[in-house]
C-alpha positions in Angstrom: 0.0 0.0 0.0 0.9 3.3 -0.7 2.4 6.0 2.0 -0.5 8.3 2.6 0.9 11.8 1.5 1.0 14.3 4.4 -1.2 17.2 4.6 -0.7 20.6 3.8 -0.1 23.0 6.6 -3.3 25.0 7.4 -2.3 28.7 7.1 -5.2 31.7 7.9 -4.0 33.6 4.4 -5.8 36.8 4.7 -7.5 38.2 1.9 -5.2 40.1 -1.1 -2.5 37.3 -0.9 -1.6 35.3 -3.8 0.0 31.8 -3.0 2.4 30.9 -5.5 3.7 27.8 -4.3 2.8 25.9 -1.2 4.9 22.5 -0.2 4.4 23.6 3.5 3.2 20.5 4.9 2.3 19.6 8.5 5.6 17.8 9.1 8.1 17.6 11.5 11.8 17.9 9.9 13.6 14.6 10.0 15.7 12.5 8.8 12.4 10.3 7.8 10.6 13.6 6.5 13.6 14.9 4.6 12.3 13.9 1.1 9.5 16.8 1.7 12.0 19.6 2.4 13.6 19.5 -1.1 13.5 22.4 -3.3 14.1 26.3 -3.6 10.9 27.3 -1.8 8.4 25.6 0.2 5.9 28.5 0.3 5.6 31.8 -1.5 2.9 34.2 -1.7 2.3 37.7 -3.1 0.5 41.1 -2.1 0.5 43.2 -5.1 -1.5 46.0 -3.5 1.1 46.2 -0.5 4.2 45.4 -2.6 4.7 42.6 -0.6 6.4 39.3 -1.0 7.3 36.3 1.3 9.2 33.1 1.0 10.2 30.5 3.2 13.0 27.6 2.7 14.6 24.6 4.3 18.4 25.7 4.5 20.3 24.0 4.2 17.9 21.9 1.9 17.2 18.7 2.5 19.3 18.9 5.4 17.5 17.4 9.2 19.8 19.7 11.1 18.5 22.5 8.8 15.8 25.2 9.7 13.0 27.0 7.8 14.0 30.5 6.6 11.2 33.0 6.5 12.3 36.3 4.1 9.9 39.1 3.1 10.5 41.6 0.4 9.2 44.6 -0.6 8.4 45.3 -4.5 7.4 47.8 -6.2 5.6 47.1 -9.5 4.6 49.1 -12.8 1.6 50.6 -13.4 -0.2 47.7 -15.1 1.0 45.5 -12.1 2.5 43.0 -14.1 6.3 43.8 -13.6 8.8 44.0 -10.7 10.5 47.3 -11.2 12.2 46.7 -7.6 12.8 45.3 -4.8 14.2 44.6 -1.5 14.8 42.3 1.3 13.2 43.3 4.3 14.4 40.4 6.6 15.3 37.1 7.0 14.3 35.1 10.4 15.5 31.3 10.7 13.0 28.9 12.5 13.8 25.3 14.2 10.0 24.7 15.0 7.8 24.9 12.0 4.5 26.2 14.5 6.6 28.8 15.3 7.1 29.8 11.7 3.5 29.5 11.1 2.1 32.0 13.5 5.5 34.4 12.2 4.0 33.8 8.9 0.5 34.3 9.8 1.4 37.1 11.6 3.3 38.8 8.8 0.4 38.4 6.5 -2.3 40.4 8.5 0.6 43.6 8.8 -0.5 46.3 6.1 3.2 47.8 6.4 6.4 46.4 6.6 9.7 48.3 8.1 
């Protein structure tokens, strides 16, 4: 039979935000759960009206001794909103528990300005 696949982290995504990839699951980072941190980016998401951007990681990547990386970036975008024309790295924050980077995340999200 067939390893059930796990399920995806539940996230409160308030409204505005556009997820562009999410391979946040509810997993604990192991050397058994390894194979589900691989890849550039396990969850990005967009606020074009706030110029917002955020990103988190495994670093290193498919690494059990690794942690999640959390970054958020500002953008600014052309007139149509279809193009970066910049944009910055706000911050970077490095998580060992993945609950705590959810309610960092979460909180993140609901903040209409970022500093």
């Amino acid at each position: 039979m067939a390893e059930a696949k796990p399920r995806l982290q539940p996230l409160r995504i308030p409204g505005g935000w556009k997820t562009d990839v999410n391979m946040l699951y509810e997993l604990e980072p192991s050397p058994d759960t390894m194979d589900r941190f691989y890849g550039p980016i396990l969850f990005s998401a967009t606020h074009r009206n706030l110029g917002h951007e955020i990103y988190v990681r495994w670093e290193p990547e498919g690494d059990p001794l690794g942690r999640f990386l959390l970054q958020r970036y500002l953008l600014k975008f052309d007139e149509k909103g279809s193009s970066v024309l910049e944009g910055y790295l706000v911050d970077s924050v490095y998580f060992r528990e993945r609950l705590q980077l959810v309610d960092r995340l979460e909180m993140y999200m609901e903040l209409s300005k970022w500093t």
